[in-house]
C-alpha positions in Angstrom: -11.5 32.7 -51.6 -9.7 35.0 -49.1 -6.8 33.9 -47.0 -9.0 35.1 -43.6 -12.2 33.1 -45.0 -9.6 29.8 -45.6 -8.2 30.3 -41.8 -11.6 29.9 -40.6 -12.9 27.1 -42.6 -9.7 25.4 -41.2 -9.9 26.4 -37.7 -13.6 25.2 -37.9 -12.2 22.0 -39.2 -9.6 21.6 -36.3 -12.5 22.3 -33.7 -14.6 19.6 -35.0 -11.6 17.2 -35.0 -11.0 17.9 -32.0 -14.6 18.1 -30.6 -15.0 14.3 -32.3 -11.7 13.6 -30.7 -13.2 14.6 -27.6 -15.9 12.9 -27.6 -14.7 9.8 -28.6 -11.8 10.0 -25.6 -14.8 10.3 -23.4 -17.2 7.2 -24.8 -14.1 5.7 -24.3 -13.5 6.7 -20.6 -17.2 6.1 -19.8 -16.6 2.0 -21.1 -13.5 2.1 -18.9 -13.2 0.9 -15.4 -10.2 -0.1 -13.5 -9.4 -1.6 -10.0 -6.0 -2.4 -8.5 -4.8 -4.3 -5.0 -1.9 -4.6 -3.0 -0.8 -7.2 -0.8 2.6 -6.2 0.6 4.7 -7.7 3.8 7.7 -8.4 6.0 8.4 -12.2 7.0 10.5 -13.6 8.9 11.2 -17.6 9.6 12.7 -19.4 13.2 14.3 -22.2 11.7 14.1 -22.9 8.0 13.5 -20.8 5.5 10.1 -21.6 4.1 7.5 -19.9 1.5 10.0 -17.8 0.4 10.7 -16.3 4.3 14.3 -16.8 5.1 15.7 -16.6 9.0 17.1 -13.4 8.8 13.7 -12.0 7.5 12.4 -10.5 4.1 10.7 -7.0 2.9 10.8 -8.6 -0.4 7.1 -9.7 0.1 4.6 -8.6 -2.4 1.7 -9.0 -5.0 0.7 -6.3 -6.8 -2.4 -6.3 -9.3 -3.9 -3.8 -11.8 -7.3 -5.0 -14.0 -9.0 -2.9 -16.6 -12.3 -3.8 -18.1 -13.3 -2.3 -20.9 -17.4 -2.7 -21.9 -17.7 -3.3 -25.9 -21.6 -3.6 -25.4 -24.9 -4.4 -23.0 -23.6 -7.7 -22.3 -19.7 -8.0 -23.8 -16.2 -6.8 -22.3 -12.7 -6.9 -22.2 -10.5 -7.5 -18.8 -7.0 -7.3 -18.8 -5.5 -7.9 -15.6 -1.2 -7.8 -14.7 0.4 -9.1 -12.0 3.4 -8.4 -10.0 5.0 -11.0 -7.3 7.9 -10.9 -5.4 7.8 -14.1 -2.9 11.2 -13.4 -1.0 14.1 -16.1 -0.8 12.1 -18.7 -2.3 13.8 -20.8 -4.9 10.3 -20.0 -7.4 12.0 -16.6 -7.3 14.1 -16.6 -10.6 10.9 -18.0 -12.2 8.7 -15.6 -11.9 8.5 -12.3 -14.1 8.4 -8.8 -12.8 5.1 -8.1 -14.9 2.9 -11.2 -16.4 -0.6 -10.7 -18.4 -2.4 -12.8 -15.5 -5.4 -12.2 -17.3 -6.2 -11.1 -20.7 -9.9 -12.5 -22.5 -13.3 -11.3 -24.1 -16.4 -12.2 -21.9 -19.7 -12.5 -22.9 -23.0 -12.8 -20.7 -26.0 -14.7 -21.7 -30.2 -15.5 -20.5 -31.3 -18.6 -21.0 -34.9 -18.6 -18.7 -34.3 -17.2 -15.1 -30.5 -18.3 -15.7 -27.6 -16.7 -16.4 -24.3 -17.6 -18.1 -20.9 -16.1 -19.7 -18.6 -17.3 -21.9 -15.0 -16.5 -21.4 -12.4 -17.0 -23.9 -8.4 -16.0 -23.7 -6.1 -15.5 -21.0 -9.1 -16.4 -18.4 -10.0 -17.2 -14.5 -9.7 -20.8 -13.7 -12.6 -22.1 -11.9 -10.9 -23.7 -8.9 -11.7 -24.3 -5.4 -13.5 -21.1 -3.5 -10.1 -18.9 -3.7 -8.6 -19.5 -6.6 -9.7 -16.4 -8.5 -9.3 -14.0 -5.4 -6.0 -16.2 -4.8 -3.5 -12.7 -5.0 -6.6 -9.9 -4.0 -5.2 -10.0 0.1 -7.9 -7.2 1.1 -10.3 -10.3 0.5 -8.1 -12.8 2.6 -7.7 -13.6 6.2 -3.9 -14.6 5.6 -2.0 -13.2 2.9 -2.9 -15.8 0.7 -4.5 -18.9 0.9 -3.4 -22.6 1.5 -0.4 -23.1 -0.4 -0.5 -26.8 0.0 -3.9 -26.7 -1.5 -4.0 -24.1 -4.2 0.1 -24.1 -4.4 1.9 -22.2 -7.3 -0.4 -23.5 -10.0 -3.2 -23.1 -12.0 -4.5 -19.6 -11.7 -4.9 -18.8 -15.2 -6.3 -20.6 -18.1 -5.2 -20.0 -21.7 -8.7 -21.3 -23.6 -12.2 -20.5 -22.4 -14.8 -21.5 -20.1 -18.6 -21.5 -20.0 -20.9 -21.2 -16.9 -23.9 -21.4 -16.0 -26.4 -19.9 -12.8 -29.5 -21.7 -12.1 -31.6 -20.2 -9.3 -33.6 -23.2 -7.6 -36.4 -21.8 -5.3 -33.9 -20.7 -2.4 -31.4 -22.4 -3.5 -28.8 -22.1 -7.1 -26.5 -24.0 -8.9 -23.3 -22.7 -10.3 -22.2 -25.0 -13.2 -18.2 -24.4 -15.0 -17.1 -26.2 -17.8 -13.7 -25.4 -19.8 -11.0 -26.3 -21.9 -7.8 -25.1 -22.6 -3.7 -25.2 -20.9 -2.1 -23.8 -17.7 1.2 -23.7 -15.7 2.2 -25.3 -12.7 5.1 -24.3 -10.8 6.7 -26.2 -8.3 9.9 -27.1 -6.3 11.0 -30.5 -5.7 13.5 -31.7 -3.5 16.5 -33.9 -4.9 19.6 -35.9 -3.9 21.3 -32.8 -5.2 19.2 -29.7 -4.1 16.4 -28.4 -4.9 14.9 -28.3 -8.6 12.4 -25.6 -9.8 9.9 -26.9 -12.4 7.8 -25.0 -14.5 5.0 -27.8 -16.3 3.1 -26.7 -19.3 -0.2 -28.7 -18.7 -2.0 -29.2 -21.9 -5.9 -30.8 -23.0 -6.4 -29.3 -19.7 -10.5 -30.0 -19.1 -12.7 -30.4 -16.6 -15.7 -28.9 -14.5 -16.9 -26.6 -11.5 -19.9 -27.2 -9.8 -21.4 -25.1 -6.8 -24.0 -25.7 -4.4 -25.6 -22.6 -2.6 -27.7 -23.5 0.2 -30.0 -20.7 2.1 -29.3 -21.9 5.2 -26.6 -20.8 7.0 -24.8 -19.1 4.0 -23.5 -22.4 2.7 -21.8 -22.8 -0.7 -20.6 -26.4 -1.3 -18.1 -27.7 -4.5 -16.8 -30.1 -6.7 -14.1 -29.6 -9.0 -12.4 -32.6 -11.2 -9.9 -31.8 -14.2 -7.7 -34.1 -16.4 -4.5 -32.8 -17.9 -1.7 -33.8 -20.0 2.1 -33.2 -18.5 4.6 -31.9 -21.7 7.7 -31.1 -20.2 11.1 -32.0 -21.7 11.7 -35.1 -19.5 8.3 -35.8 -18.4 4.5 -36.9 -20.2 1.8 -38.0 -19.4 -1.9 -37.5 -18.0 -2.8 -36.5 -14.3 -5.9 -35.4 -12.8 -6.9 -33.5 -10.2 -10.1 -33.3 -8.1 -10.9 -30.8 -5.4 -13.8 -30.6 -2.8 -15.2 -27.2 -1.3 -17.4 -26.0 1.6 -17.9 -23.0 3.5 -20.7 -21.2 5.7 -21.2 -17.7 6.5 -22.4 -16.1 9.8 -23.4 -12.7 10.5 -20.0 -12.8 12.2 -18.2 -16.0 11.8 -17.1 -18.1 8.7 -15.9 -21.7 8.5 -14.3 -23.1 5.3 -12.8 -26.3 4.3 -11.1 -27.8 1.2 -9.7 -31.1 0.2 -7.3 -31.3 -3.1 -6.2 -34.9 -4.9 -3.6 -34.5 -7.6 -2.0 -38.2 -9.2 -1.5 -39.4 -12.2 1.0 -40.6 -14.7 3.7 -41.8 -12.4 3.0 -43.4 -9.2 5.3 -40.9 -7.9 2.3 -38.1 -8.1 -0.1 -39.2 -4.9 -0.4 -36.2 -3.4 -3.7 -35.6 -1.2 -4.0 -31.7 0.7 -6.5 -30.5 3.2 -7.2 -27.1 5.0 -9.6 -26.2 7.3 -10.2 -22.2 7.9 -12.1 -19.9 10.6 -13.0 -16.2 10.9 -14.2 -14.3 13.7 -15.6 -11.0 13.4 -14.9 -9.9 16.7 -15.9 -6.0 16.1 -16.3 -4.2 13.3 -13.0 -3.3 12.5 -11.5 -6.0 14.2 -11.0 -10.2 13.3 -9.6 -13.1 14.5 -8.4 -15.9 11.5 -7.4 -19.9 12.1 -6.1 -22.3 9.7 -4.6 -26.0 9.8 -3.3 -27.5 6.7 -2.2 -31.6 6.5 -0.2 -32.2 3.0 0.4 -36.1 2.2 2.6 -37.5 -0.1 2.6 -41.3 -1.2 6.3 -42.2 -1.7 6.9 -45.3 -4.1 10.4 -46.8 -3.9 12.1 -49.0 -7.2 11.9 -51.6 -4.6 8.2 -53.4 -4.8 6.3 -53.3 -2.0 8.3 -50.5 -0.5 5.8 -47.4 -0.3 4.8 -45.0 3.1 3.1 -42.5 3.3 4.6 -39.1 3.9 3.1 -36.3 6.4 5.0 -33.8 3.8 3.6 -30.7 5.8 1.2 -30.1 9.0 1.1 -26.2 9.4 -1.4 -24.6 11.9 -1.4 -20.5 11.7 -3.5 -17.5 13.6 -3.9 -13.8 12.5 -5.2 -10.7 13.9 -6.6 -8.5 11.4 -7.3 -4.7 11.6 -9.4 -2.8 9.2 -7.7 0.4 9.0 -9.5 2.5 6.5 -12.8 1.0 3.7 -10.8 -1.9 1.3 -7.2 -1.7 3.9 -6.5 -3.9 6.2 -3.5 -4.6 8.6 -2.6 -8.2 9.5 -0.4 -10.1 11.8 0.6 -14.0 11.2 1.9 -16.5 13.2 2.4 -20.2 11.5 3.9 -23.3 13.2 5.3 -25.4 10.1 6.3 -29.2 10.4 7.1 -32.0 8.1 9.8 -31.5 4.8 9.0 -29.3 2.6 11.2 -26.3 3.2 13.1 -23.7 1.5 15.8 -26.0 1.5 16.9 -29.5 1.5 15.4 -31.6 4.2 16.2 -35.7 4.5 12.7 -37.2 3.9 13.7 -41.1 4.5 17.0 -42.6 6.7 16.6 -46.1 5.3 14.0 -48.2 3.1 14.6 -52.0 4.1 12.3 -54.4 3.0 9.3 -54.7 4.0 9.6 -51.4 6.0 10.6 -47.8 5.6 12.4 -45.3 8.1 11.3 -41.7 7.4 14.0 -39.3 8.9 12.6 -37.0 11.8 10.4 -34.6 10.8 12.1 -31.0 10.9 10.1 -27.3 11.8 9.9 -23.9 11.9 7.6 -21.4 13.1 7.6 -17.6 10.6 5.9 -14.5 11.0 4.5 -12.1 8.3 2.9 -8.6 9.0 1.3 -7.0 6.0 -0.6 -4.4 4.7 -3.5 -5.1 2.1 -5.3 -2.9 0.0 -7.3 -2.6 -3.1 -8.9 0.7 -4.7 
């Protein structure tokens, strides 16, 4: 065989590696979709630094996603979705990680009938309340995110799998959730001496989601209940945690209201959360957003018969909100935040005599954020 007829039979060998190369690359980039958001602002507090927004004011004010799904077949796919947060001054700063794997699991849709189901296992969505899984995605929000009292810095990820379920039901359709697994809750608590970040690995973490739509009016009701067990170092034990939904949509005005209930192993988890939410569409380009959030604690005392109830936080905010360009958005926020639950350490009680407590006088602060959302 010549050396000329050799080169050829090897540069026609190259071309089909590369050809199949090609090709393959391109089945590849045909499965492959990807989406990102930001959700980036300047705060600034009044009084007392709070959510992270100090007095003297903070650019350090971000969220950042990027998701990539990746269709393996008709009705399977991969998402992977990482997340970037920067929340300021807060003292959940030195906990969080520049990059985390928010999401990372294999989904698979099913029929059964006229319904329609998936099955997610991994790194997955928590089914939560009506925000939870647009919780960081601000171009969806009316404020940059939602009620921290009610969602706080907790459970937006699941490591285990879920299963649901969409009935349609004439008009109407039920969405049903159930799943299994273990999550993190982040929080801060308040001491004699300081302020303590805790980071809970909740475990046998199980529960359900149910959804209501209803034709009329655009109205989507829910029920969400959970039990979990508590392994920390110091602490164990079960909790639970139930949460109530509802919401209705106008052609140009949305109302929205939740109630969350977390208690369990100790008395000294009582903790009861509510928000109600309203959105104007004023013009097309232009909205109006209201919120008012009421956060109660139960406070049990080694004395019995000693216990009061604690109006933890009362926090009533307004927004303006501009759509600048498809998917961006431009919002100003104004929040007027009472009670004791700041970015630093607030007296809760000046005296518990039996049979009666004194709480100390409630402290405020009002803060401002202006940010710019966007997701493409």
């Amino acid at each position: 065989m010549s050396g000329q007829h050799t080169a050829r039979i090897a540069a026609s060998a190259a071309a089909l590696l590369l050809g199949a190369s090609a090709l393959r690359a391109q089945e590849i980039a045909d499965r492959l979709t990807w989406h990102a958001s930001l959700n980036a602002g300047y705060g600034r507090s009044s009084d007392l630094p709070t959510l992270g927004i100090p007095i003297k004011g903070t650019s350090d004010y971000r969220i950042f996603t990027l998701q990539t799904r990746v269709k393996l077949s008709a009705k399977d796919e991969f998402v992977g979705q990482l997340l970037n947060r920067k929340f300021g001054t807060s003292p959940l700063a030195g906990a969080l990680n520049d990059v985390t794997a928010q999401w990372a699991y294999f989904n698979h849709r099913f029929d059964v009938g006229n319904a329609t189901g998936n099955i997610k296992a991994g790194r997955t969505p928590l089914p939560r309340g009506l925000m939870n899984e647009v919780r960081y995605i601000g171009a969806v929000l009316p404020f940059f995110r939602p009620s921290m009292e009610a969602y706080s810095d907790a459970f937006d990820a699941l490591d285990g799998a879920v299963v649901s379920i969409r009935q349609p039901i004439g008009d109407f359709s039920v969405e049903a959730y159930s799943f299994f697994g273990g999550s993190d809750w982040r929080s801060v608590v308040t001491t004699t001496t300081g302020q303590d970040v805790r980071i809970q690995r909740m475990e046998n973490y199980y529960g359900s989601q149910l959804y209501l739509d209803v034709p009329f009016a655009n109205i989507r009701l829910g029920a969400h209940a959970a039990r979990m067990e508590v392994r920390t170092a110091t602490t164990k034990g079960m909790m639970t945690n139930t949460l109530v939904s509802a919401q209705s949509q106008f052609s140009r005005f949305t109302l929205r209201a939740e109630q969350s209930n977390l208690n369990g192993f100790t008395p000294a988890r009582d903790n009861h959360h509510k928000y109600v939410q309203a959105v104007a569409q004023v013009t097309d380009r232009f909205q109006l957003a209201g919120e008012h959030t009421i956060s109660r604690s139960r406070l049990f005392f080694t004395t019995k018969g000693l216990r009061e109830t604690l109006p933890s936080v009362t926090s009533t905010g307004g927004a303006a909100i501009f759509h600048v360009a498809p998917g961006t958005l431009i919002k100003f926020e104004h929040h007027w935040r009472a009670g004791y639950v700041f970015d630093t350490n607030v007296s809760t009680v000046r005296s518990q005599v039996p049979p009666t407590v004194v709480l100390a006088p409630e402290r405020s602060t009002r803060y401002w954020i202006a940010s710019i959302a966007t997701t493409f």
